[in-house]
C-alpha positions in Angstrom: 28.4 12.8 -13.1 28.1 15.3 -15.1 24.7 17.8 -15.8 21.5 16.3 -17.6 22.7 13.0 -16.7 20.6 10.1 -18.3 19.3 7.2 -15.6 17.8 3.6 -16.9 14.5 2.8 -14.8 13.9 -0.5 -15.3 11.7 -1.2 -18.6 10.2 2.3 -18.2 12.6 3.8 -20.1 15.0 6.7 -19.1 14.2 10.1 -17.6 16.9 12.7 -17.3 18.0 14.1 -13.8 19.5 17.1 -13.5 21.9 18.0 -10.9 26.3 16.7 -10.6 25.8 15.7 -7.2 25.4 12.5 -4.8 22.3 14.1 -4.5 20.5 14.7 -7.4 17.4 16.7 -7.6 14.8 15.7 -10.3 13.2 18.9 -11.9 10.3 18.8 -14.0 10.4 15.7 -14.8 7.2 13.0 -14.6 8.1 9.4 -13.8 5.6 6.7 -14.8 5.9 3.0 -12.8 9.5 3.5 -12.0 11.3 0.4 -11.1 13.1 0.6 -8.8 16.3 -1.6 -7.7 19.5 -2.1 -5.5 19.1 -1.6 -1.9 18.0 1.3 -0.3 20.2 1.5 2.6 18.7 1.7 6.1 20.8 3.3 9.0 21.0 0.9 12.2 18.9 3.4 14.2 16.0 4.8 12.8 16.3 8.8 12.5 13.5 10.8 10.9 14.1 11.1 7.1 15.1 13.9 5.0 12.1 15.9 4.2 10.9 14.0 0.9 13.6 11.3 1.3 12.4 8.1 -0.2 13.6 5.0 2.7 12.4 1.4 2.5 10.2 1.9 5.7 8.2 4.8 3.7 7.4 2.6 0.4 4.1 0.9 0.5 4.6 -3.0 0.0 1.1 -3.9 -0.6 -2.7 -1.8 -1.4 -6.0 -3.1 -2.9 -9.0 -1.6 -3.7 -11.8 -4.0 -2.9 -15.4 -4.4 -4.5 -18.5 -6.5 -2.8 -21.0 -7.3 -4.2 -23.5 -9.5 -3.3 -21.0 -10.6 -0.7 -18.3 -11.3 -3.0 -14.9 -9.6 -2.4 -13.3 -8.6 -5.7 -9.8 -6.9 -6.4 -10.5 -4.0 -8.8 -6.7 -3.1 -8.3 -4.2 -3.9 -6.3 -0.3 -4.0 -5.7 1.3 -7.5 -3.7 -2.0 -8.5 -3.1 -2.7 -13.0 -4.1 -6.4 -13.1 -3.1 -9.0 -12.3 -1.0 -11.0 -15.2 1.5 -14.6 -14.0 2.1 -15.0 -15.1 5.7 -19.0 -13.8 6.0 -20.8 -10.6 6.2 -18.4 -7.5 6.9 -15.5 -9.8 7.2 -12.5 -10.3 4.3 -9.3 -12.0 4.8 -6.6 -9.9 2.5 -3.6 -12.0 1.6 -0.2 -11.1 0.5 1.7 -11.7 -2.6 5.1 -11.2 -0.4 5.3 -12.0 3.0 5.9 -9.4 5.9 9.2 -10.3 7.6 6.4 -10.3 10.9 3.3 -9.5 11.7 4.2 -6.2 13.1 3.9 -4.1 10.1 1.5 -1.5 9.5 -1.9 -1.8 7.4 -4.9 1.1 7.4 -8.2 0.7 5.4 -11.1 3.3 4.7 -14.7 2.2 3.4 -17.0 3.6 1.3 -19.8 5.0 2.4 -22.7 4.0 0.2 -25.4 6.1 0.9 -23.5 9.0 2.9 -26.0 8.5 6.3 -24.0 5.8 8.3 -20.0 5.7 7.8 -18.5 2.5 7.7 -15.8 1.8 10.2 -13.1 -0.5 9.0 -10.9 -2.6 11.9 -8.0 -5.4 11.7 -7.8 -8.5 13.0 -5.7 -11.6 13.1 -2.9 -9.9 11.1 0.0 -13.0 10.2 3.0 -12.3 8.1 1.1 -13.8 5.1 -2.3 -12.2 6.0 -4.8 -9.6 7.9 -7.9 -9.9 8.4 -10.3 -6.9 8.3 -14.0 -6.0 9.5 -16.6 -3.2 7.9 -19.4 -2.5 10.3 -21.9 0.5 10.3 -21.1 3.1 13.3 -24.6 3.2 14.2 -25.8 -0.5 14.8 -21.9 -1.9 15.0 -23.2 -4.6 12.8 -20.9 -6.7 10.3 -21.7 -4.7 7.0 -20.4 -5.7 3.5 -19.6 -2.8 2.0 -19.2 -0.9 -1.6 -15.2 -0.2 -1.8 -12.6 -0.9 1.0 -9.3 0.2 0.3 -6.3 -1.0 2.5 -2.8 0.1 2.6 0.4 -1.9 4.2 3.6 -0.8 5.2 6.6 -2.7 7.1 9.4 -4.9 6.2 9.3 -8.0 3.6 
């Protein structure tokens, strides 16, 4: 390796990384929807990372961002997200693109609250390899509430 050297990434196009060692440090540089490919290797135990090490247990394999309205669940964005199963008031059924190896990965999920008086709270349920299920109720009443935006985040092994 030599200084300034020139990496492909993916059909993004090429971004220069400066630095001649295994470790190369990027400097100044702004990557757009890298892709990225090989295998990340994973050490048989599981140390803490590097501080700002990327490892495959800190990508995210799957987010939406989740509209209803008039209790329809719609995908304004998302990433390894096939569809979305209305199951009744307050209750959505998010399912994956790419299967979790198991259902022991971790997913998180904030709401939106609409009028700023009554958060939403937003719990899982029934989480499959394939699937989770998710809840939005009001904090006062605990009542089954379809909401404004839900956004949900997954992490684990695929």
């Amino acid at each position: 390796r030599s200084d300034n050297d020139v990496w492909t990434l993916g059909d993004h196009g090429t971004q220069n990384f400066v630095g001649d060692t295994a470790t190369q440090t990027l400097t100044n540089k702004s990557l757009t929807s890298p892709t990225l490919t090989g295998t990340i290797a994973v050490p048989a135990t599981n140390p803490p990372p590097a501080v700002n090490a990327l490892t495959q247990g800190s990508i995210v394999k799957g987010w939406a961002c989740i509209q209803i309205a008039a209790g329809v669940p719609t995908l304004l964005d998302s990433y390894n997200v096939a569809s979305l199963t209305d199951n009744g008031a307050g209750d959505t059924t998010v399912v994956w693109d790419t299967n979790f190896s198991t259902a022991n990965y971790s997913v998180s999920g904030t709401a939106l609250d609409p009028n700023g008086t009554d958060p939403f709270i937003v719990s899982f349920y029934n989480k499959l390899a394939g699937s989770v299920q998710m809840r939005t109720r009001t904090r006062a009443a605990g009542t089954l509430t379809d909401n404004i935006n839900i956004d949900v985040v997954a992490f684990g092994d695929q």
